[in-house]
C-alpha positions in Angstrom: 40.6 8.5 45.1 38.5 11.4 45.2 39.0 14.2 47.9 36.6 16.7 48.7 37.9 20.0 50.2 36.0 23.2 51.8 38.2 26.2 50.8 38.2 28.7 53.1 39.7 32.1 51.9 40.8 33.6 54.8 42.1 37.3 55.1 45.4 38.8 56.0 45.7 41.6 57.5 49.1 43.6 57.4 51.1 45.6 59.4 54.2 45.7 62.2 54.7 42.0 63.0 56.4 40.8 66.2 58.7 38.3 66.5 56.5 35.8 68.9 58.4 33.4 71.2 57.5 29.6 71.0 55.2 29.8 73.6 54.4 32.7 75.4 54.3 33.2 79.2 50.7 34.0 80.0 51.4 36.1 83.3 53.9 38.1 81.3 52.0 38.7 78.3 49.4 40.1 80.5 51.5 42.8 82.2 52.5 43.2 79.1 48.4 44.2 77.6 47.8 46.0 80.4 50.7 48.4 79.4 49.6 48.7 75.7 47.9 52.1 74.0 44.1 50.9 72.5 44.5 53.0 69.4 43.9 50.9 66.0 47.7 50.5 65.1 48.2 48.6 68.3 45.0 46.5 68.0 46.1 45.5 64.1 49.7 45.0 65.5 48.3 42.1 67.9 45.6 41.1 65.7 48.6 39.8 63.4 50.7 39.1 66.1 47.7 36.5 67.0 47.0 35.2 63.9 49.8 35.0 62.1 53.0 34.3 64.2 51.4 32.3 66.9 51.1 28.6 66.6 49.0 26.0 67.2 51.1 25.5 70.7 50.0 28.8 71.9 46.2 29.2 71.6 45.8 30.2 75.7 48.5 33.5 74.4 45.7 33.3 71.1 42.7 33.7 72.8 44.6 36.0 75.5 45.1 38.4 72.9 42.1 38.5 71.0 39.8 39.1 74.0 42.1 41.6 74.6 41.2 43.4 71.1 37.8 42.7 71.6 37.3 44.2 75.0 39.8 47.1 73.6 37.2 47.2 70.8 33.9 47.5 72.7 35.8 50.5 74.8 36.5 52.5 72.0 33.7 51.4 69.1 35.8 50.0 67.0 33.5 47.7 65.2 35.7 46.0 62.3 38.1 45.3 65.0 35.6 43.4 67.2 34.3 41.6 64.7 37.8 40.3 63.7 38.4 39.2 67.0 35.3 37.3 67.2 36.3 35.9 64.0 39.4 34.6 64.9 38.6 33.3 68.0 36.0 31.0 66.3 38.9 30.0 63.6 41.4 29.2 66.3 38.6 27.1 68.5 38.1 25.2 65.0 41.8 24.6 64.6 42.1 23.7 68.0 39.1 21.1 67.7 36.5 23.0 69.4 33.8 22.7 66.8 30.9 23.6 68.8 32.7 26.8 70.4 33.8 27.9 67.1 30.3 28.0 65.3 29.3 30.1 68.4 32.1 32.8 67.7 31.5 32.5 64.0 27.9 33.6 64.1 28.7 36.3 66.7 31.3 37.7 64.0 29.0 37.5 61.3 25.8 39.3 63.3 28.1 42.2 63.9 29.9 42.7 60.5 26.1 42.5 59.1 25.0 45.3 61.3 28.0 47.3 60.4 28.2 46.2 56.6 31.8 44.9 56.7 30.5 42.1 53.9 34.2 40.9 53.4 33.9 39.3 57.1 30.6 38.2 56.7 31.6 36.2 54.1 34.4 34.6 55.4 31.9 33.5 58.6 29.8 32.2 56.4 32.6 30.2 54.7 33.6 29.1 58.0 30.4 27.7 59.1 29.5 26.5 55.6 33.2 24.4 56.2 31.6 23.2 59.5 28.8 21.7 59.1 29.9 19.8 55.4 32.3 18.5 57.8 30.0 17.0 60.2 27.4 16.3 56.8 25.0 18.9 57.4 25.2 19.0 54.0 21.3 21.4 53.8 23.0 23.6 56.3 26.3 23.9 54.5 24.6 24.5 51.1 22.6 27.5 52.6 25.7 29.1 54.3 27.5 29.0 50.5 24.7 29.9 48.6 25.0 33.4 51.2 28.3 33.6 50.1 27.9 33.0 46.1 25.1 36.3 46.9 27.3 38.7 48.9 30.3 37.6 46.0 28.6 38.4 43.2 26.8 41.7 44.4 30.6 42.7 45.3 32.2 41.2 42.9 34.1 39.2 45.7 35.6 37.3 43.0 38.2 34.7 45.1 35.1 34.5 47.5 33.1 33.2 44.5 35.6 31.1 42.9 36.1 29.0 46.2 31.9 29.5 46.9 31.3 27.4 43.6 33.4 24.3 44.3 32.6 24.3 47.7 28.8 24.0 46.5 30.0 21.7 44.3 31.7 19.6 47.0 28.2 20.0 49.1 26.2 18.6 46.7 28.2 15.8 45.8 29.0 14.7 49.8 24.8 15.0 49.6 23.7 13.0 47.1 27.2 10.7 46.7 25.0 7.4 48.5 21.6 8.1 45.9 20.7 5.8 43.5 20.9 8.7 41.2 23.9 11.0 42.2 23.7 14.9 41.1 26.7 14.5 39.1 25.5 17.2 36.3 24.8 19.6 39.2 28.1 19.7 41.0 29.9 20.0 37.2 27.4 23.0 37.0 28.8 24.6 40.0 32.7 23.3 39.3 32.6 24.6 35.8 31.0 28.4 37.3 34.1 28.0 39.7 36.6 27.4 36.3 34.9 30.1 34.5 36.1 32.7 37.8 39.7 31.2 37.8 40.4 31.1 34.4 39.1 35.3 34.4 41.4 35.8 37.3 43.6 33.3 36.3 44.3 31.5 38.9 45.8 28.5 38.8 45.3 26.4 42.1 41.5 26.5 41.5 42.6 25.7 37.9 43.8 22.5 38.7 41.0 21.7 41.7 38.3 22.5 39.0 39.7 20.3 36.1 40.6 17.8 38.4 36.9 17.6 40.3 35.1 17.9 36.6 37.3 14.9 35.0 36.5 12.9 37.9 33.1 13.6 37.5 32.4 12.8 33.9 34.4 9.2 35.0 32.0 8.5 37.5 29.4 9.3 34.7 31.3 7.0 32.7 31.9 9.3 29.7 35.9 9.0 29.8 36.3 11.2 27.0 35.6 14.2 28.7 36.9 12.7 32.2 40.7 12.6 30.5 40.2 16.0 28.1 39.9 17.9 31.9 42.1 16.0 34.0 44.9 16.6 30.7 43.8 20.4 31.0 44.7 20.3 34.8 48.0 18.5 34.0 49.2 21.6 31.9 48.5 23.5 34.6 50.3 21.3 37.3 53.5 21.5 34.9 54.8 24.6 36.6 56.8 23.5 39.7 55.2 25.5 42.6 51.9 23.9 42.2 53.5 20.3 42.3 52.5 19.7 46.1 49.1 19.6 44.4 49.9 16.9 42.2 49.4 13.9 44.5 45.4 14.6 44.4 45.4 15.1 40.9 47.4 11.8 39.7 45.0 9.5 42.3 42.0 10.9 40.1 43.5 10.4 36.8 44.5 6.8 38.0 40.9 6.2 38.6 39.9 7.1 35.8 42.3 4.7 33.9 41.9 1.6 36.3 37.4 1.8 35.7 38.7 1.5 32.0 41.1 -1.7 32.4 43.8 0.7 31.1 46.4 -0.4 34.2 49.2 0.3 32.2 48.4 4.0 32.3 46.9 3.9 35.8 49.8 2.0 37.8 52.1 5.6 36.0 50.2 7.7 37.3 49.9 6.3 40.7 53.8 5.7 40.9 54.0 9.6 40.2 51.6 10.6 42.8 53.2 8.3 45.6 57.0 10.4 44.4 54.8 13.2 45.1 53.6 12.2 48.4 57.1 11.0 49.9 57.8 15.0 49.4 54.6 16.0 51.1 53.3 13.0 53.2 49.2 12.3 53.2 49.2 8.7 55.0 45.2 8.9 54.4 46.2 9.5 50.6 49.0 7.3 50.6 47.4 4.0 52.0 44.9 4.9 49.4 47.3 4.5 46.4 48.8 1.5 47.8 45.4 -0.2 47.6 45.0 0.7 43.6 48.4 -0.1 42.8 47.8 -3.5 44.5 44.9 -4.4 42.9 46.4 -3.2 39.5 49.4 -5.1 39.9 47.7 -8.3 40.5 45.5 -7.6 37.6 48.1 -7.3 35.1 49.5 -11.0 36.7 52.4 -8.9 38.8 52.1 -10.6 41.8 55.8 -10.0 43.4 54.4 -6.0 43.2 50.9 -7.0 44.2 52.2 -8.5 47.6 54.5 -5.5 48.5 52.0 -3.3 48.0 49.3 -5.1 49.7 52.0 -5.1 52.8 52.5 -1.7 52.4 48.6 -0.9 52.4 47.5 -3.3 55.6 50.4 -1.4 57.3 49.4 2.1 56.8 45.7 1.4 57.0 46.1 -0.5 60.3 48.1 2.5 61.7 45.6 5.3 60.8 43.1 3.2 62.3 44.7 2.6 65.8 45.1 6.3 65.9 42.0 7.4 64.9 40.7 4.7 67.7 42.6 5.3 70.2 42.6 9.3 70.2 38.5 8.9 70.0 38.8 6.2 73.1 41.3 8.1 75.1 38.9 11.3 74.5 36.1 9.7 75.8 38.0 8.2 78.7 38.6 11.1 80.1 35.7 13.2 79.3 33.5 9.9 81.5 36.8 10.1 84.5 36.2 14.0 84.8 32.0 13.1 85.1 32.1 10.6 87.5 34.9 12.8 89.6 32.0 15.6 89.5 29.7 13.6 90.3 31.9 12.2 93.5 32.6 15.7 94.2 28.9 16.4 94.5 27.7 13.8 96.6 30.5 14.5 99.2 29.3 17.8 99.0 25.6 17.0 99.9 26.8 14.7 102.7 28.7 17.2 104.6 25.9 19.8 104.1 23.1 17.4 105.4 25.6 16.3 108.8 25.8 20.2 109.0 21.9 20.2 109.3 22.1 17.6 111.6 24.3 19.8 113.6 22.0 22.9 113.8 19.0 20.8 114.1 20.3 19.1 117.1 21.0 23.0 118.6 17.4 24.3 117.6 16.0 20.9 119.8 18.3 21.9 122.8 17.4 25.4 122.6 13.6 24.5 122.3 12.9 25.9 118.6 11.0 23.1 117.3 10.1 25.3 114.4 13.3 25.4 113.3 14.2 21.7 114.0 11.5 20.9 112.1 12.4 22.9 108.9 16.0 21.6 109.0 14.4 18.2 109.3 12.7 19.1 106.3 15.7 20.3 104.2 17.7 17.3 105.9 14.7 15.0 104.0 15.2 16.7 100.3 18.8 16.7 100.3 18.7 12.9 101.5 16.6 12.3 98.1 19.1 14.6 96.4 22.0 12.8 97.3 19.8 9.7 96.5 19.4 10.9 92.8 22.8 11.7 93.1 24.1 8.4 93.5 21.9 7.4 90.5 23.4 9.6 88.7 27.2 9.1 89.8 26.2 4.7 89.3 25.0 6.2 85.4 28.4 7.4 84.6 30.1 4.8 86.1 28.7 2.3 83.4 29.1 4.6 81.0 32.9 5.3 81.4 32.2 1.0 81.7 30.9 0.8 78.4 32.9 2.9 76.5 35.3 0.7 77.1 33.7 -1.9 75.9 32.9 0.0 72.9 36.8 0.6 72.5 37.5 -3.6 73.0 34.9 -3.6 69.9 36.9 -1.2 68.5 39.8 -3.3 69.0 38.3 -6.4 67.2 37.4 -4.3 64.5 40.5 -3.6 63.2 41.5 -6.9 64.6 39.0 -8.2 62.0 40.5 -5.7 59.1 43.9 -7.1 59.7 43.1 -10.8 59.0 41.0 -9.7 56.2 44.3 -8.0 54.8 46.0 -11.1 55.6 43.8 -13.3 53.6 44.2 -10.8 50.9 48.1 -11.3 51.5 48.4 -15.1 51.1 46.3 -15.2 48.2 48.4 -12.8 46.4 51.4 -14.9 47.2 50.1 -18.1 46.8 49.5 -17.0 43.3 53.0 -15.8 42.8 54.1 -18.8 44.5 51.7 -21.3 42.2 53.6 -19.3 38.8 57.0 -20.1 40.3 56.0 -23.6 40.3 55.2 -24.1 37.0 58.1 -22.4 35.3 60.0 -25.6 36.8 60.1 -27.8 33.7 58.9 -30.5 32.1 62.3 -32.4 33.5 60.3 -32.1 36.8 56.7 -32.1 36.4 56.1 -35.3 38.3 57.9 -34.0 41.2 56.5 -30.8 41.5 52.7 -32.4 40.5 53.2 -33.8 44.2 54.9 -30.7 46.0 52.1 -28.4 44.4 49.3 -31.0 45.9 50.7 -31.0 49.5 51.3 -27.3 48.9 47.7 -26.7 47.8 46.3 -28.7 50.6 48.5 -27.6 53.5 47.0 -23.6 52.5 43.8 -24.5 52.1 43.7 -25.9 55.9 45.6 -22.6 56.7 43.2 -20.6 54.8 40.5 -22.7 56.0 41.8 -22.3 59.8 42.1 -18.1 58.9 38.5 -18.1 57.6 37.2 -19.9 61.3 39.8 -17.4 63.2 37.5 -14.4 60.9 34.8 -15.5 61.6 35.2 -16.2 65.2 36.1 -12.4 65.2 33.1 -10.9 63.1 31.0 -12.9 66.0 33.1 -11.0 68.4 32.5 -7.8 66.8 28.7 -8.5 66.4 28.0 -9.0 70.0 30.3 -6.3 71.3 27.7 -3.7 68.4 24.7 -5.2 70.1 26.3 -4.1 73.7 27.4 -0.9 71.8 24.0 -0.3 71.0 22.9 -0.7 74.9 25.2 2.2 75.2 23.4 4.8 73.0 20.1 3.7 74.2 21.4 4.2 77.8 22.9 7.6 76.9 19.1 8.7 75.0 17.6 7.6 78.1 17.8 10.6 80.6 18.9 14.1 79.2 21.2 15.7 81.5 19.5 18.9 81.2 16.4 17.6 82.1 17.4 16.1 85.7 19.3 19.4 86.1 16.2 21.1 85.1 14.1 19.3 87.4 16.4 19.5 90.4 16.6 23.6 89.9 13.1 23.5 89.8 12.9 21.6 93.3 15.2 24.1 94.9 12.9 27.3 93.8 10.1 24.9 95.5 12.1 24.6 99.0 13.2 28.1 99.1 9.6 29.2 98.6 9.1 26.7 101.8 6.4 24.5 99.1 7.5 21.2 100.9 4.9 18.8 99.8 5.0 20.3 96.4 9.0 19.8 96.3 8.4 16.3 97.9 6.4 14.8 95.5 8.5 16.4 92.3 11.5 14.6 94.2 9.6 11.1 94.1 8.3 11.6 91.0 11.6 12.4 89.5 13.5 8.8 91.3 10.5 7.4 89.9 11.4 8.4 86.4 15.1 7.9 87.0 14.4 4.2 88.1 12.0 3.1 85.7 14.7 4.4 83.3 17.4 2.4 84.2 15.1 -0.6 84.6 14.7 -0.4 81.0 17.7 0.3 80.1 18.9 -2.9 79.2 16.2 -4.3 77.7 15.6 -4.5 73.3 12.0 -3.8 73.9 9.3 -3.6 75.9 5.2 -3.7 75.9 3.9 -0.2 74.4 1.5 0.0 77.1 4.5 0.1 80.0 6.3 3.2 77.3 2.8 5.2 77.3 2.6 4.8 81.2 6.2 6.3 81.3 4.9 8.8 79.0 1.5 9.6 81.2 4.0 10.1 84.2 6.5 12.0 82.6 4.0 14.5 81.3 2.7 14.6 84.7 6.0 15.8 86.2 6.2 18.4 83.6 3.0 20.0 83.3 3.6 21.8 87.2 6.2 24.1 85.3 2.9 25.2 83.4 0.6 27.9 84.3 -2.5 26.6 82.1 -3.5 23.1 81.4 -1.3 21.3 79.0 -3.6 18.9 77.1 -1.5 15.1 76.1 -3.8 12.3 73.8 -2.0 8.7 72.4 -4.1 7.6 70.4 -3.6 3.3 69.3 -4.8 1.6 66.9 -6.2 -1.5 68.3 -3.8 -4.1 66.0 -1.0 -2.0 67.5 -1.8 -2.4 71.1 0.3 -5.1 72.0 3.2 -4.7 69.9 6.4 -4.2 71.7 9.2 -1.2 70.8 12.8 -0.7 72.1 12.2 1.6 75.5 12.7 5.7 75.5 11.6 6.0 71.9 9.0 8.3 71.8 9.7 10.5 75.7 13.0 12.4 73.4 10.2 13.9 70.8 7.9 14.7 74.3 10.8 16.2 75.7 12.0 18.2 72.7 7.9 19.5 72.2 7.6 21.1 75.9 11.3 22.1 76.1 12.1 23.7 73.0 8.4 24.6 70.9 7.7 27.4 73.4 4.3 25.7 74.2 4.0 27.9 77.8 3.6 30.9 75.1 0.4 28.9 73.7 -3.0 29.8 74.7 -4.4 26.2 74.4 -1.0 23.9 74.5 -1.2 20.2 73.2 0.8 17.2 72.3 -0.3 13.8 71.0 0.8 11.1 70.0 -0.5 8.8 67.1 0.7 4.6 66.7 -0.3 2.9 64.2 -0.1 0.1 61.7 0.9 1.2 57.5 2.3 -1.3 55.5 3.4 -4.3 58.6 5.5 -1.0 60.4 4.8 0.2 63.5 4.3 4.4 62.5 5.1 6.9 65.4 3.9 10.5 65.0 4.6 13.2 67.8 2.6 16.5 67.3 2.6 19.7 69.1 0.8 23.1 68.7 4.2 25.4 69.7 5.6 28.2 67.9 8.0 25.6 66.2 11.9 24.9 66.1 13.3 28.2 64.9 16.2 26.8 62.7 19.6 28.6 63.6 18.5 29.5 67.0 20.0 27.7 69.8 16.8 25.7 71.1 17.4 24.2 67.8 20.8 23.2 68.0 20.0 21.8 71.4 17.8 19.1 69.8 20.6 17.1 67.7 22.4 15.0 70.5 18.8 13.4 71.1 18.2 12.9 67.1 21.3 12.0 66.0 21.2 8.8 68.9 17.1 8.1 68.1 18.7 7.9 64.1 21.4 5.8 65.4 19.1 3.0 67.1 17.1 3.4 63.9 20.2 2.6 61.8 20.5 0.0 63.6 17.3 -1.4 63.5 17.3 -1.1 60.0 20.5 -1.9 59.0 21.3 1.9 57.8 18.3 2.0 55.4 17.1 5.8 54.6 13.8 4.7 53.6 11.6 1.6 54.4 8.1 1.2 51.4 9.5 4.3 50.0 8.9 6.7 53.1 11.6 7.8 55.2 12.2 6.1 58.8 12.9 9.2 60.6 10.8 13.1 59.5 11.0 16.2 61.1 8.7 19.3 60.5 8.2 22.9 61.6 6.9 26.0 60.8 7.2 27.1 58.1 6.7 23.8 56.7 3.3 23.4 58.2 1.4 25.4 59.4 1.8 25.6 63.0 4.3 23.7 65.8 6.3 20.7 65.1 5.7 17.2 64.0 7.9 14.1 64.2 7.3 10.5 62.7 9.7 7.5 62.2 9.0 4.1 61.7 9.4 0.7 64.2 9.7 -2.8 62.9 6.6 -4.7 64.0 6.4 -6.9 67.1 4.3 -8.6 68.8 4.4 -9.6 72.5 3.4 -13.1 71.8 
């Protein structure tokens, strides 16, 4: 029952406040700017008016107005004001679900109120991307963003900053090291009891209460219960006052735990019973389902097994729902992001075809008019936007199974929770066939013979029904399994071929054709369908020879290397036990890609890459050097790099059923400067097979 939270302690600013419609009329509002004085007390009158009376409804009027300010701002040099503008747009791209828009705005806020010293916003910005990436469990990321603002808070003596700084780190380092054999439990108490310390100076009660309440539930996961019920008590006097009860629900799931690990249930199911009165005032499903589960599993415990069922209902039902939503917002998402693709795609191709009968056209003219020179050039063109459109149609056939598979992947879904249900349900009838089996017995001696022979038939009527459930289960978990293995055919088809690269490639075909470098933009083109086809060939398949991916390699490298204006230098060096071992396809090209994309080789007076396979300890180990300028980290190159890591670490999960580490190494490394010396280095780890 333990909940981690980011605290972000966001400003207000004050001033004349308008009373803001519930949605506003865009067209209007803009007559309505272009009307309005640029001096500060109108900029601070629609700063609030933007971030304070608008809802969630009406972030087109949101970002209306705050460009507004902004571009008000630039005009006149008022700094603080810009800044704030670029703050709040990234805050209202982050309630809006825009993560990757909002970190973007966030570190443009927080460059300018550096260069102008406004330390207050820079704080905030870095609370706000500290809060994003623990969210998406960055967790080295997040640490560095609040360990900024723990320094700017104590130089400034910051002091609700720093309060909120210190559990945050707290929270970090727990969501960090939570899954370690050895948790960092005294660390985040470290950090929670500097965040007390603060509070109880400025007394403030709220992180009074989040403070004892994270420290108690600490020290019970450390076991010492002593101290786990002296600070959850502490927090309780503080939660006495009535206008900090909506923060009670939290704080009576975390004392309940720390009752139930001691078999206290007594004491446990009270405190969960006050927490759900709490919650039916301010509603948390997540939070709800959550107590449901413990009072269920306490109830039957203490041999309650009327309250065990109804509970148990209660949980399956509120679990099941949160699930479907969650599911089918990510499905429906995802629908429509692949619909819009392959509408683009259509769109493009249609596009091509009417430009290449409009060549026809003109090259039919320039043959009655007897310019052969110019028939043949729009023969030429006619050729490379036929091989376009070709590439084209890959592409448009690409999203089409992916908008195919992601429905698939939402079936899966499906059988998932299908498979969670009957799980519940099995949890169900064993709760009541024990309440049902107590019944039984309180019958009597009077009728003992009689119910001796109702209980057998009983007894073996469920066990074919639980037996019959069970088969049902299991028939599902198959289900599930196959559907994750054609899951996984879905992120290694989505690794396989970077968008950016075939836009890439195709921008660098066009610069060939408009400098009239035909051959040199016909053999890109076939070299590129080459790629694109031996791609998709593959992209079914679980493995295949390492000799076919180092070919792919040698041919890739070879379609780069034009874009470079000295020779780029590639080795693979095999160990000869590793030469026939087979690995799943497009493992390695992502880490080729990434070197000559993103390590600035072209700015290298001698550029290299290699790659190193060998045998250590029955793995196959895969190294990828280069000898760039490295992966600056917060730049945007680096950014650019996760989508293709985060799906290599996925097929590794997968391969190795979510293991971190295999013979005490990790199965996936990265390195760059300044952590070596020079350029970047990447090594994971294959299971070994053989093709034989």
């Amino acid at each position: 029952m333990k909940r981690t939270i980011i605290i972000a302690s966001l400003f207000l600013l004050t001033g004349t406040i308008l009373k803001a419609q519930d949605v506003l009329k865009i067209d209007s509002l803009k007559k309505v700017l272009t009307t309005e004085a640029s001096d500060t007390v109108t900029l601070k009158k629609y700063l609030v008016l933007a971030v304070s009376r608008l809802q969630t409804n009406n972030a087109a009027a949101k970002f209306l107005i705050l460009d507004w300010i902004i571009d008000k701002s630039k005009e006149n040099k008022y700094q603080q004001y810009e800044a704030n503008g670029y703050y709040w747009k990234a805050v209202t791209f982050m309630i809006t679900g825009q993560s990757d828009k909002s970190v973007e705005w966030y570190t443009t806020a927080m460059k300018l109120a550096h260069d102008i010293n406004y330390l207050y916003l820079e704080n905030n910005c870095n609370i706000g991307l500290g809060a994003f990436y623990f969210n998406n469990e960055q967790y080295d990321k997040a640490r560095s963003y609040f360990e900024k603002v723990i320094d700017i808070s104590l130089k400034n003596n910051f002091t609700a900053a720093l309060t909120s700084a210190y559990l945050n780190m707290s929270n970090v380092i727990f969501g960090a090291t939570k899954h370690l054999p050895s948790p960092k439990y005294d660390e985040v108490i470290h950090y929670m009891k500097l965040s007390l310390e603060v509070a109880e100076k400025r007394q403030d009660t709220v992180f009074l209460i989040k403070a004892n309440t994270g420290i108690g539930s600490m020290y019970n996961l450390k076991k010492e219960y002593a101290l786990s019920e002296r600070y959850m008590k502490q927090a309780g006097v503080y939660l006495a006052v009535p206008k900090w009860e909506y923060l009670g629900s939290n704080f009576y799931g975390n004392l309940g735990e720390v009752y139930k690990v001691q078999n206290k249930y007594k004491e446990a199911i009270e405190n969960f019973q006050k927490g759900l009165v709490i919650l039916k005032k301010y509603p948390d499903p997540d939070l709800e389902y959550k107590y449901y589960g413990s009072l269920a599993e306490l109830s039957e415990a203490t041999g309650d097994y009327a309250n065990a069922y109804q509970y148990q209902t209660r949980y399956s039902s509120l679990r099941d729902s949160l699930l479907n939503s969650e599911k089918f917002k990510a499905s429906a998402e995802l629908d429509i992001k692949y619909q819009q693709a392959v509408k683009d795609k259509e769109i493009s191709r249609l596009q091509a075809e009417q430009k290449i009968r409009q060549l026809e056209s003109e090259k039919q003219k320039a043959i009655i008019a007897g310019n052969l020179l110019e028939a043949k050039r729009k023969e030429d063109e006619i050729t490379i936007l036929s091989r376009e459109k070709e590439v084209q149609d890959l592409q448009l056939q690409q999203q089409k199974e992916m908008l195919a598979r992601n429905q698939l992947q939402a079936r899966a879904d499906s059988q998932q929770i299908q498979l969670g249900f009957q799980q519940s349900l099995l949890k169900e009838k064993q709760i009541s066939n024990q309440q049902r089996t107590r019944n039984y017995l309180i019958g009597g001696l009077a009728l003992l013979g009689l119910l001796a022979f109702v209980l057998y038939r009983n007894i073996s009527a469920r066990k074919r029904a639980y037996t019959q459930l069970e088969n049902k289960s299991q028939q599902i978990k198959e289900q599930a399994l196959q559907l994750s293995r054609q899951a996984k055919l879905i992120a290694q088809f989505q690794s396989q071929m970077n968008p950016h690269f075939v836009y890439n490639a195709l921008h660098n075909i066009q610069g060939l054709v408009l400098s009239s470098e035909i051959q040199k933009a016909n053999k890109q083109i076939q070299s590129l369908a080459q790629l694109m086809r031996k791609t998709f060939s593959n992209a079914e398949k679980d493995d295949i020879p390492l000799e076919e991916e180092i070919n792919y390699l040698q041919k890739y490298i070879e379609f780069e290397s034009t874009a470079f204006d000295r020779p780029l230098e590639f080795q693979v060096k095999v160990d000869k036990e590793a030469e026939q071992a087979l690995i799943p396809p497009m493992m390695i090209q992502p880490f080729v890609e990434n070197a000559i994309k993103h390590a600035e080789l072209k700015k290298v007076e001698n550029p290299y890459i290699k790659v190193l396979i060998q045998l250590e300890n029955d793995l196959l180990s895969i190294s990828v050097r280069d000898n760039g300028l490295g992966i600056k980290t917060g730049e945007s190159g680096f950014e650019k790099l996760s989508h293709s890591m985060s799906v290599i670490k996925s097929r590794l999960d997968l391969i190795f059923q979510g293991k971190a580490d295999v013979s005490n190494k990790p199965v996936f490394a990265v390195k760059t400067v300044p952590e070596i010396e020079s350029g970047t280095l990447v090594k994971f780890y294959l299971p070994l097979n053989y093709n034989f």
